[in-house]
ZATILO-106142 format. One record per residue (C-alpha): residue in one letter; x, y, z. Coordinates in steps of 0.1 Angstrom, whole numbers. Layout:
N
- rest, X, Y, Z
- A, X, Y, Z
...
//
This chain:
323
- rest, X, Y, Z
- X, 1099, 1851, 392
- X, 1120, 1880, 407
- X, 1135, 1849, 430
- X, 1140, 1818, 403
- X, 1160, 1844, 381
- X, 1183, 1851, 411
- X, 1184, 1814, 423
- X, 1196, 1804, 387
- X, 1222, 1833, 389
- X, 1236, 1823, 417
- X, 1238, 1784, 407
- X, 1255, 1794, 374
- X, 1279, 1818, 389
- X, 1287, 1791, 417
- X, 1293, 1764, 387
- X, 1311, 1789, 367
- X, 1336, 1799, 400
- X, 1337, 1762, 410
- X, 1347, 1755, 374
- X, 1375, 1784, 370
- X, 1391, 1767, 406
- X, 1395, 1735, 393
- X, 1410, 1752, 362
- X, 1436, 1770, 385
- X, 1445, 1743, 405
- X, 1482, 1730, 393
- X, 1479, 1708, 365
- X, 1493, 1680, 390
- X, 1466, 1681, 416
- X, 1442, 1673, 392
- X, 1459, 1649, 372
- X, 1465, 1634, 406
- X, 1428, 1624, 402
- X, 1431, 1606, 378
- X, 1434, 1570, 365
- X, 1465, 1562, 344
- X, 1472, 1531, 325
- X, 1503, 1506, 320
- X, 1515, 1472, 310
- X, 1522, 1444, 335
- X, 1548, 1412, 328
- X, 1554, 1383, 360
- X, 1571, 1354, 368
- X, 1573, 1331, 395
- X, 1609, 1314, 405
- X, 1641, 1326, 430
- X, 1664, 1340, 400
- X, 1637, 1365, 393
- X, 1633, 1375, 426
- X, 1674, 1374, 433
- X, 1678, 1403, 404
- X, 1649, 1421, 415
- X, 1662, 1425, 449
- X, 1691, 1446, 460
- X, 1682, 1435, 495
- X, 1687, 1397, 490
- X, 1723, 1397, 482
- X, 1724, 1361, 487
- X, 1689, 1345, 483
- X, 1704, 1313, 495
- X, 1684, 1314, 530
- X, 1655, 1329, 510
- X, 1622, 1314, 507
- X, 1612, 1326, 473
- X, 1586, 1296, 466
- X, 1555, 1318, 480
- X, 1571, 1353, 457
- X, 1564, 1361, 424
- X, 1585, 1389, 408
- X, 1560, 1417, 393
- X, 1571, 1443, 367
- X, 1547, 1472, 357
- X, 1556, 1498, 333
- X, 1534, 1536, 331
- X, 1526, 1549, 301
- X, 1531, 1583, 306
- X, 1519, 1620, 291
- X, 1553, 1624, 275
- X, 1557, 1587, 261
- X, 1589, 1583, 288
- X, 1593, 1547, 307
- X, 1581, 1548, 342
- X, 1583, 1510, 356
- X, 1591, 1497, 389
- X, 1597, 1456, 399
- X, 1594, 1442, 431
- X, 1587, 1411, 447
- X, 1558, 1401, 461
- X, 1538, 1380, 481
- X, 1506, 1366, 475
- X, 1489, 1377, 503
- X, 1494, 1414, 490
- X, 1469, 1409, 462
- X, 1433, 1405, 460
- X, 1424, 1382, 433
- X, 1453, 1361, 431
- X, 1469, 1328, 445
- X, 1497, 1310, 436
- X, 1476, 1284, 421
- X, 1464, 1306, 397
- X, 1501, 1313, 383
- X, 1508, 1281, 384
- X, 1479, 1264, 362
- X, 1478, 1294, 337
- X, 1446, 1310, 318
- X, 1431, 1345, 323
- X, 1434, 1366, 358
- X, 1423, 1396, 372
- X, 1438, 1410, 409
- X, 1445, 1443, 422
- X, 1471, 1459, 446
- X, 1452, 1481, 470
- X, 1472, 1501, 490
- X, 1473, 1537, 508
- X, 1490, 1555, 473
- X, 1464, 1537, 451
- X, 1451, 1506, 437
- X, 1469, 1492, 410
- X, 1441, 1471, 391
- X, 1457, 1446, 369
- X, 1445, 1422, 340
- X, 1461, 1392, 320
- X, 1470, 1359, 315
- X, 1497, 1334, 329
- X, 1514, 1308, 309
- X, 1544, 1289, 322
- X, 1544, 1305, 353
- X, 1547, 1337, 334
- X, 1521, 1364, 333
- X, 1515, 1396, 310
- X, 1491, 1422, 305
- X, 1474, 1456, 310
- X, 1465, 1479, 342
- X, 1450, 1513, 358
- X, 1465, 1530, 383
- X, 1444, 1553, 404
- X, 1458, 1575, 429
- X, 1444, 1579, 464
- X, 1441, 1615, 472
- X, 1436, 1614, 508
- X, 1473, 1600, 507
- X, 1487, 1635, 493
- X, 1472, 1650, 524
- X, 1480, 1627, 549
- X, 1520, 1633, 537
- X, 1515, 1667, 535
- X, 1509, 1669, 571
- X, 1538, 1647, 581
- X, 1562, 1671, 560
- X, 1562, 1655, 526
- X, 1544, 1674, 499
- X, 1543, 1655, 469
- X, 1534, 1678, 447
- X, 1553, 1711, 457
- X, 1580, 1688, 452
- X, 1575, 1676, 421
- X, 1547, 1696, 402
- X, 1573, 1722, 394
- X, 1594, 1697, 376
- X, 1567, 1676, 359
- X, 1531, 1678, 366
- X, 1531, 1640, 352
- X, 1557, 1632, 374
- X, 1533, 1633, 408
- X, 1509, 1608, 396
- X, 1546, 1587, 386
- X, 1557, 1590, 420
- X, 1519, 1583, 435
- X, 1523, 1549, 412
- X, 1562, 1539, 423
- X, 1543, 1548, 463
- X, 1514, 1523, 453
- X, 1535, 1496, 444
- X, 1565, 1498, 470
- X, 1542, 1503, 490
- X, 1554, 1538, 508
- X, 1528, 1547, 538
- X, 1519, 1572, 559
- X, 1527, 1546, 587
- X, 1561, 1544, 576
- X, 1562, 1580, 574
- X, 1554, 1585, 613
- X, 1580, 1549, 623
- X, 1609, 1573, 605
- X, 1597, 1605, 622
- X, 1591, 1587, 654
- X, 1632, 1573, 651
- X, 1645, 1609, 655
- X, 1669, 1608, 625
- X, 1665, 1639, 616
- X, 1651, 1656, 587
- X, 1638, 1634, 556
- X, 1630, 1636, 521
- X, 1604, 1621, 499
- X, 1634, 1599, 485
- X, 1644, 1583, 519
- X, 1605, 1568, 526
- X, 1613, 1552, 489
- X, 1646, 1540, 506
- X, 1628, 1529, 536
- X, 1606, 1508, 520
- X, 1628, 1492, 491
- X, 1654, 1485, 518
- X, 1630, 1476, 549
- X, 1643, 1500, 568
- X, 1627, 1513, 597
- X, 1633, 1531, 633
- X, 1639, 1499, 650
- X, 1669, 1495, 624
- X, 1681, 1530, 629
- X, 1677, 1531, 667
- X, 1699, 1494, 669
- X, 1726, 1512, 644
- X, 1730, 1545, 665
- X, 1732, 1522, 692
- X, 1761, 1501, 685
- X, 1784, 1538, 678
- X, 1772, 1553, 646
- X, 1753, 1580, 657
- X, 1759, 1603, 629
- X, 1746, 1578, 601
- X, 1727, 1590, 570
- X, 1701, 1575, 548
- X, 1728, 1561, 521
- X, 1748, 1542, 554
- X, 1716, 1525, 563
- X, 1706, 1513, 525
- X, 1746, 1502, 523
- X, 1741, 1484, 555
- X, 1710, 1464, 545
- X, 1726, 1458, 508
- X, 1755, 1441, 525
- X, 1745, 1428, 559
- X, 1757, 1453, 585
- X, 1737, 1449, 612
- X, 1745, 1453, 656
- X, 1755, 1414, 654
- X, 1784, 1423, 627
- X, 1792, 1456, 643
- X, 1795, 1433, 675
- X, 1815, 1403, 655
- X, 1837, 1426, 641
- X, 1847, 1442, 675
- X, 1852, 1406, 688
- X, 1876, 1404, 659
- X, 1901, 1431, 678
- X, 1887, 1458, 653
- X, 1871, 1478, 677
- X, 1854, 1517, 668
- X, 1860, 1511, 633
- X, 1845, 1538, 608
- X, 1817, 1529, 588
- X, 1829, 1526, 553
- X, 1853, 1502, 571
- X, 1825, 1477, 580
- X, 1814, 1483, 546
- X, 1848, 1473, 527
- X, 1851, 1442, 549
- X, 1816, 1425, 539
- X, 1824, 1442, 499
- X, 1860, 1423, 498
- X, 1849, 1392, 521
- X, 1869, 1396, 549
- X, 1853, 1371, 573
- X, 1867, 1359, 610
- X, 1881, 1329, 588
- X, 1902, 1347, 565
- X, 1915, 1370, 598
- X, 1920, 1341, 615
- X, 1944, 1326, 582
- X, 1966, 1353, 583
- X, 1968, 1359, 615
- X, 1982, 1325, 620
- X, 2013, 1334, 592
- X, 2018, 1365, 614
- X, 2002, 1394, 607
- X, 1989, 1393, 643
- X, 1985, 1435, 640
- X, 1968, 1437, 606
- X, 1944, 1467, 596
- X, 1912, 1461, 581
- X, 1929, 1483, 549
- X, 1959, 1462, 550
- X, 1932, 1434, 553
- X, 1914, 1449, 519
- X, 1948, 1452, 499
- X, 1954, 1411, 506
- X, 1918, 1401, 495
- X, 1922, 1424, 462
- X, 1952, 1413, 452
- X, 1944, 1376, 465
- X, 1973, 1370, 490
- X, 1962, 1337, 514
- X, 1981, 1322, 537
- X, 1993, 1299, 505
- X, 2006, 1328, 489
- X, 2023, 1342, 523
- X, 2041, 1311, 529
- X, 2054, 1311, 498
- X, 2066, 1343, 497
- X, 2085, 1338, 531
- X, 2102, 1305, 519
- X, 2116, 1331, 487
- X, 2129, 1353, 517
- X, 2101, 1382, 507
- X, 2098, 1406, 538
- X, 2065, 1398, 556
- X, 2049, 1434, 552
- X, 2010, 1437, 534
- X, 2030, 1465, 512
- X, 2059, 1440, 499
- X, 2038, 1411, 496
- X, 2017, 1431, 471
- X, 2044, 1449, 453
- X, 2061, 1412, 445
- X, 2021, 1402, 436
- X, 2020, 1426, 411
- X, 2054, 1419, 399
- X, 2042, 1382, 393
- X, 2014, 1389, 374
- X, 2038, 1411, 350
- X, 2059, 1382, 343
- X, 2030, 1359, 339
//
């Protein structure tokens, strides 16, 4: 008797201790836990997956036809928005083929990855798709970040508890691993944030990518360089073209004003031939702005203008005055 009542003590206090932990964890490690629902739309075609993007800034040499564009939107605690779009491939779901979107009807497919699983149900129509989904987080993936120097919920917990299981959802479907996590580590770029493995994935950058750039003289590159130079297609082959061009060493945000403002081997080549054999990638910049071609140069020479970048846009902006 003496022995049950103790054995029952000590399973209550135990429930009662385990109980009061839980209670004092931070609100986001347990909400972490737990499944969280959203809404889901889709569509299947190149435009969608153009404006989705911000990698493809020319979806011209894109093969699109095997992508479908998915949205999916969080409800969160607080009623805020929390939805992220991406492209996808088929192959990244279980439950669903192209087919399917095509003919239309009901549908049920899940995103599994190392974040979560992303459970989604619906309908297609028209090669369009709607409809509802549960997100639930994968706590071994908090852990295994933790211990690679990411701690998703120190970082965030103090803001928003909510806003961990948010970020565990945006992880899920952009698919942000601890693989990745180790490819950046392994590049020796230095320290990184919780933001730049977002970055990474959006903008398929890896070590490879960062090794090739510190390679061809940009040593000292950050996170925001790298995502410019994926958005517009700086990669060693430009760094190498450009060099070729008679442009050699030249700063970063230089490379970057050249592919923002068009300036291809063409255009160099164009005024080049009318003279401007010693032209500056800013003098370069200033031309394609104020849209001075070799047209416009030879015209300006025949009116006895002085060939100078500097003249030839003063008398520019003159003419558009008058006109």
């Amino acid at each position: 008797m003496f022995k049950t009542r103790w054995m029952g003590f000590i399973v209550t206090s135990a429930f009662v201790f385990s109980l009061a932990l839980v209670l004092s964890l931070p609100q986001s490690r347990v909400a972490a836990q737990n499944a969280i629902d959203g809404q889901w739309t889709a569509s299947l075609g190149r435009e969608d997956a153009r404006r989705h993007n911000p990698e493809w800034s020319d979806t011209k040499n894109v093969d699109t036809s095997e992508k479908f564009h998915l949205n999916l939107q969080l409800n969160t605690e607080k009623g805020n928005r929390h939805s992220v779009g991406q492209s996808y491939e088929f192959s990244d779901f279980q439950g669903l083929t192209r087919e399917q979107v095509t003919a239309g009807g009901p549908v049920k497919f899940s995103l599994v990855r190392e974040a979560g699983t992303i459970e989604c149900e619906g309908r297609f129509d028209n090669n369009k798709g709607s409809g509802t989904f549960r997100f639930t987080p994968n706590a071994a993936f908090i852990t295994g970040m933790r211990s690679r120097g990411f701690d998703f919920e120190k970082e965030f917990s103090d803001r928003d508890p909510q806003s961990v299981n948010e970020r565990l959802f945006s992880a899920a479907a952009l698919n942000v691993t601890t693989a990745l996590a180790d490819d950046l580590i392994s590049s020796g770029f230095g320290k990184l944030k919780i933001e730049n493995l977002f970055e990474a994935a959006i903008f398929k950058i890896d070590s490879k990518f960062m090794r090739e750039m510190k390679a061809t003289g940009f040593p000292n590159l950050g996170m925001d360089d790298l995502v410019k130079a994926r958005i517009f297609k700086i990669d060693p082959q430009f760094v190498n073209d450009v060099s070729q061009m008679g442009f050699n060493k030249q700063p970063f945000e230089g490379l970057v004003q050249m592919r923002i403002f068009k300036i291809t081997p063409e255009f160099i080549s164009e005024v080049r031939g009318e003279g401007f054999t010693n032209i500056s990638i800013e003098e370069l910049v200033q031309m394609r702005i104020f849209k001075i071609d070799a047209n416009y140069i030879r015209e300006a020479r025949a009116n006895g203008v002085p060939m100078e970048v500097d003249t030839l846009v003063q008398r520019k902006i003159g003419v558009g005055r008058h006109e």
